[in-house]
BANUFI-164525 format. One line per field, with one value per residue: x, y, z of N, C-alpha, C, O in turn; residue in one letter. Coordinates in Angstrom, 2 decimals. Atoms other than C-alpha are relative to their C-alpha. Layout:
BEGIN
n_u = c(X, ...)
n_v = c(Y, ...)
n_w = c(Z, ...)
ca_u = c(X, ...)
ca_v = c(Y, ...)
ca_w = c(Z, ...)
c_u = c(X, ...)
c_v = c(Y, ...)
c_w = c(Z, ...)
o_u = c(X, ...)
o_v = c(Y, ...)
o_w = c(Z, ...)
type = c(A, ...)
% end
This chain:
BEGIN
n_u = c(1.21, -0.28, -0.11, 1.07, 1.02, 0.04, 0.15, 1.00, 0.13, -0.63, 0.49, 2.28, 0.87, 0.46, -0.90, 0.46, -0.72, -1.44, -0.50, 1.04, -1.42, -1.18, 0.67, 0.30, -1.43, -0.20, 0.81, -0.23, -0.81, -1.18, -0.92, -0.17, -1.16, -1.70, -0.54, -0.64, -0.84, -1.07, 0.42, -0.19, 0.91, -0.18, 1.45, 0.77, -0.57, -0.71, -1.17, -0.14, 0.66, -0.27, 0.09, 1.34, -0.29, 0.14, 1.82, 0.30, -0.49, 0.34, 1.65, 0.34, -0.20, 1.12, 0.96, -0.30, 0.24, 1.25, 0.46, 0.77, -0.15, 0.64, 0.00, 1.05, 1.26, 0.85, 0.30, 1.16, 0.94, -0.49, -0.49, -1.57, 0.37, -0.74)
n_v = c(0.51, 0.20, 0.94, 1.18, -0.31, 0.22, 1.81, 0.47, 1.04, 1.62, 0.83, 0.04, -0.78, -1.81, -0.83, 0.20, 1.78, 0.31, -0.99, 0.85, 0.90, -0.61, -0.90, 1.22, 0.45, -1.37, 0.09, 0.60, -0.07, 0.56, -1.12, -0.45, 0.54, -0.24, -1.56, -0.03, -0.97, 0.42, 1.30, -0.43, -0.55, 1.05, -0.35, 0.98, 1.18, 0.08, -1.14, -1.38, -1.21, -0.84, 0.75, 0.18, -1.56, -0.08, -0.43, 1.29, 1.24, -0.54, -0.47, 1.45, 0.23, -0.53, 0.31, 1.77, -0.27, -0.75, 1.13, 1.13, 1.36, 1.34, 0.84, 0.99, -0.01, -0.37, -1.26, 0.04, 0.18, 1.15, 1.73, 0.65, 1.13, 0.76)
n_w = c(0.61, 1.63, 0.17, -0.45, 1.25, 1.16, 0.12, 0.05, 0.79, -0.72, -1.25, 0.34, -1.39, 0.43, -1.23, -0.89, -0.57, -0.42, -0.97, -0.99, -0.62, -0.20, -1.39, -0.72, -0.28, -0.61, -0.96, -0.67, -1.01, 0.29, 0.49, -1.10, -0.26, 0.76, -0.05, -0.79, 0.29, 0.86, 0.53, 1.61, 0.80, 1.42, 1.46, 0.58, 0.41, -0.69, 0.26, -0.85, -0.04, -1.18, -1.24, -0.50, -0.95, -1.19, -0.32, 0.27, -1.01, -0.85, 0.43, -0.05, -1.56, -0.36, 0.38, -1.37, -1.03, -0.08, 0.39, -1.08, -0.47, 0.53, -0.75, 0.58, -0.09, 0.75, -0.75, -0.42, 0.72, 1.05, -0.68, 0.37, 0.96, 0.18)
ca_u = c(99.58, 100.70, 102.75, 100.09, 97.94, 100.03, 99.83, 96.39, 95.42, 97.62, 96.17, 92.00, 91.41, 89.44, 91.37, 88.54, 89.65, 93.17, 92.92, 90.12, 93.44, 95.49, 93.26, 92.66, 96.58, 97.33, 95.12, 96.45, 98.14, 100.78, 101.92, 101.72, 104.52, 107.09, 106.60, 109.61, 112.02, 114.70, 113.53, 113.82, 110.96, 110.66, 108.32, 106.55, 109.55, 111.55, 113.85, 114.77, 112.71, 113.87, 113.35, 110.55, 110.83, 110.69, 106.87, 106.06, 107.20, 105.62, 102.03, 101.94, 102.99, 99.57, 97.59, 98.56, 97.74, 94.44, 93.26, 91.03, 92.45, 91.79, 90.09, 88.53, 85.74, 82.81, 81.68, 78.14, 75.15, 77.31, 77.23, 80.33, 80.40, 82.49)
ca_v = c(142.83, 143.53, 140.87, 138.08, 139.67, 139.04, 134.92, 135.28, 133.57, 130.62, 130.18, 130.59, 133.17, 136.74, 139.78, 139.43, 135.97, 136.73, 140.09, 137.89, 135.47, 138.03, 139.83, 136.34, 135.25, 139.07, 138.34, 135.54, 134.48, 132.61, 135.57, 137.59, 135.24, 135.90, 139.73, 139.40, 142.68, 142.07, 139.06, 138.84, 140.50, 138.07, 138.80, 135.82, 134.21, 134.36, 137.28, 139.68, 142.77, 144.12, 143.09, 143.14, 147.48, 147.55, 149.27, 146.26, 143.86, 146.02, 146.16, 142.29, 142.19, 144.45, 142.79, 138.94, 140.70, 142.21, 138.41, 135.98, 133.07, 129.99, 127.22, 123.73, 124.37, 125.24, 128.77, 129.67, 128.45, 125.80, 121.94, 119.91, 117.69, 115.33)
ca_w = c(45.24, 41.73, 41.76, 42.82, 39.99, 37.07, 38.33, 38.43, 35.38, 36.47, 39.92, 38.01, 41.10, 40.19, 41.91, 44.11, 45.49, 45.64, 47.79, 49.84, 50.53, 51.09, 53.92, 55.46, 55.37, 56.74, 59.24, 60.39, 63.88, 61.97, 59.97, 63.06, 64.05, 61.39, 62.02, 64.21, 64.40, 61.52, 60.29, 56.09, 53.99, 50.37, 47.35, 45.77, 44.28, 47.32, 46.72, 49.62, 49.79, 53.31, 56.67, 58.85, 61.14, 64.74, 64.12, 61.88, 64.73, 67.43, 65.48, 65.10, 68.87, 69.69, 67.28, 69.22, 72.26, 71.45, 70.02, 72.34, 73.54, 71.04, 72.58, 71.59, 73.19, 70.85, 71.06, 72.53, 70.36, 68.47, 69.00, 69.35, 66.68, 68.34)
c_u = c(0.19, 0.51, -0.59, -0.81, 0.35, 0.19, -1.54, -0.94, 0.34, -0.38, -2.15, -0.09, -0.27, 0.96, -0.73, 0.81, 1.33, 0.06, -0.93, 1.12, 0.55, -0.09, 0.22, 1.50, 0.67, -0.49, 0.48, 1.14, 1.50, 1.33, 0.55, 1.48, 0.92, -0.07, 1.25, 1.30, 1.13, -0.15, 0.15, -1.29, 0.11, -1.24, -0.15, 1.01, 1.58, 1.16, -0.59, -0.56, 0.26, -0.11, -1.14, 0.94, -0.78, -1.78, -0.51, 0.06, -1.05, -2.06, -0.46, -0.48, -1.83, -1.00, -0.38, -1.07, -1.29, -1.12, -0.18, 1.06, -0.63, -0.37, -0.81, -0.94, -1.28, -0.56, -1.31, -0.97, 0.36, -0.17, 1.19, -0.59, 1.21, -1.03)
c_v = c(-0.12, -1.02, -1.38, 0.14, -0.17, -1.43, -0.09, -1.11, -1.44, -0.62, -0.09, 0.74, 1.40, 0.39, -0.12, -0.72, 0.24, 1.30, -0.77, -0.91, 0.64, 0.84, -1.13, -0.23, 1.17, -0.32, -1.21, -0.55, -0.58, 0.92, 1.28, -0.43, 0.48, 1.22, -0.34, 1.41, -0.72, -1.12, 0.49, 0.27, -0.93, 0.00, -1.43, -0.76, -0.04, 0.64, 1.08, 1.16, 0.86, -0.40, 1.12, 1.65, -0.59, 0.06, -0.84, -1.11, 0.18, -0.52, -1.48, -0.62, 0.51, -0.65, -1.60, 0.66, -0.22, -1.46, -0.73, -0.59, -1.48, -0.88, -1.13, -0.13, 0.73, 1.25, 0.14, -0.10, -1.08, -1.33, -0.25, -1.29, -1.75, -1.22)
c_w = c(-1.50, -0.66, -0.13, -1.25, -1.38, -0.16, 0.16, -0.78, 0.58, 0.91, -0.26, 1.63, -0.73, 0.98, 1.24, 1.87, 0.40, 1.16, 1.45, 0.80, 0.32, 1.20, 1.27, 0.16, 1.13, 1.67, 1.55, 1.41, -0.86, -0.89, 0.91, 0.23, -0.38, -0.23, 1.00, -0.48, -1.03, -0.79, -1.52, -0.41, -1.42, -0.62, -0.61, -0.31, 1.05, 0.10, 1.17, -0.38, 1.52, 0.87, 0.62, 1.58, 1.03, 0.12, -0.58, 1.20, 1.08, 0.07, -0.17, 1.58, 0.68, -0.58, 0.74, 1.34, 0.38, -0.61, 1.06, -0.19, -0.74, 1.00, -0.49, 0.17, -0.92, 0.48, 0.36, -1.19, -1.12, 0.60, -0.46, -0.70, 0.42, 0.81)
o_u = c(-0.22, 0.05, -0.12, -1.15, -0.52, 0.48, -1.94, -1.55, -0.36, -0.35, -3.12, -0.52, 0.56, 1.54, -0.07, 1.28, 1.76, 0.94, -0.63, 1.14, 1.35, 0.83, 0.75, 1.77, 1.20, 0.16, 0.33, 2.33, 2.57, 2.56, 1.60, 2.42, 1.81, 0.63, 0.60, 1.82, 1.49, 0.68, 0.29, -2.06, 1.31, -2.35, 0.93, 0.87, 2.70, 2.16, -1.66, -0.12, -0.33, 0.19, -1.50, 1.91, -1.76, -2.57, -1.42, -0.84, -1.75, -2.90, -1.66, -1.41, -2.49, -2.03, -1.41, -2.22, -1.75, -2.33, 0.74, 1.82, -1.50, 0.28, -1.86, -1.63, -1.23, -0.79, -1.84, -0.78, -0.37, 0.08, 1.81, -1.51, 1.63, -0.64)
o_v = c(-1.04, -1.43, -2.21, -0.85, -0.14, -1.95, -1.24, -2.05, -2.33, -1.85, -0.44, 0.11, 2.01, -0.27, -0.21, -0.49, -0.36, 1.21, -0.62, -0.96, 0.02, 1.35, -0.90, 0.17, 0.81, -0.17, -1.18, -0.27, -0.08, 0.83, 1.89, 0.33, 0.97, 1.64, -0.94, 1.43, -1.86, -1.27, 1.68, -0.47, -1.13, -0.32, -2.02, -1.92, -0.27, 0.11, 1.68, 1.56, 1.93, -1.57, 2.24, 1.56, -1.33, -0.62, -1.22, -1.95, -0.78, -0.81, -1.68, -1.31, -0.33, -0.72, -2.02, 0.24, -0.88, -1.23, -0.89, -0.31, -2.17, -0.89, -0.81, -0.82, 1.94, 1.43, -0.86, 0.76, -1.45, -1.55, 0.19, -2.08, -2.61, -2.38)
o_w = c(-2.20, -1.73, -0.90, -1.89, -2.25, -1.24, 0.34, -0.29, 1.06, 0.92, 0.41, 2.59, -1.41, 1.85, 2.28, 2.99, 1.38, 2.02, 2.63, 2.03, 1.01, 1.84, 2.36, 1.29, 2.18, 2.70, 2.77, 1.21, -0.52, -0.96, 0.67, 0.00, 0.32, -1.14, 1.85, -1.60, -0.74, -1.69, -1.80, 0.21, -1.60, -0.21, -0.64, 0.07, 0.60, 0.59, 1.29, -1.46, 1.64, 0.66, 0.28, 2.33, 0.92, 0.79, 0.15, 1.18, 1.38, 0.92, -0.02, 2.00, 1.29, 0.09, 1.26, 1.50, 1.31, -0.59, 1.87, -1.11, -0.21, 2.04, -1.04, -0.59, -0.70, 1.67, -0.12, -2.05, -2.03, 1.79, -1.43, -0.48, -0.35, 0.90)
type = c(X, X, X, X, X, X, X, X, X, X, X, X, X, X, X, X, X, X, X, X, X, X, X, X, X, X, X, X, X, X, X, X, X, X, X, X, X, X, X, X, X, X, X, X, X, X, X, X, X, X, X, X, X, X, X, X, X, X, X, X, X, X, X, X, X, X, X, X, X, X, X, X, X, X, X, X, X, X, X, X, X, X)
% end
C-alpha cells in the first residue's frame, strides 16, 4: 500500500479511493486467478517480490469456490434492460 500512496498525487485519488480500489481489485475473481501456486509476485513497477505460497494459492482456491455462479440473468427485483 505504501507504495500506491506515494503515486497518489499523480493518479488525483485520496488514500481513501485508492485502498477502496485495492479492496475491490483484491476482491476480484480475476485476481483470484493469478493466485496460482508459484506463480511471480511484482510490486507496482513490475519488479519480482516473490511468488505466490501454496496457502496463498489454496485461499484463492476456497474463496472461487465459496462465490455464486455469475449469470446474465438479472437478479430478483431488477429489470433487464435489454
Amino acid at each position: 500500500m505504501g507504495d500506491l500512496l506515494t503515486h497518489a498525487a499523480d493518479l488525483r485519488l485520496s488514500e481513501r479511493e485508492l485502498k477502496d480500489a485495492i479492496k475491490i481489485w483484491c476482491r476480484g475473481t480475476r485476481y483470484w486467478n493469478c493466485l496460482v501456486e508459484g506463480a511471480p509476485r511484482v510490486d507496482l513497477s513490475g519488479n519480482p517480490t516473490g511468488e505466490v505460497t501454496p496457502a496463498d494459492a489454496g485461499r484463492a482456491r476456497q474463496l472461487q469456490a465459496g462465490r455464486p455462479a455469475r449469470s446474465n440473468q438479472p437478479q430478483s427485483g431488477q429489470q433487464s434492460t435489454s
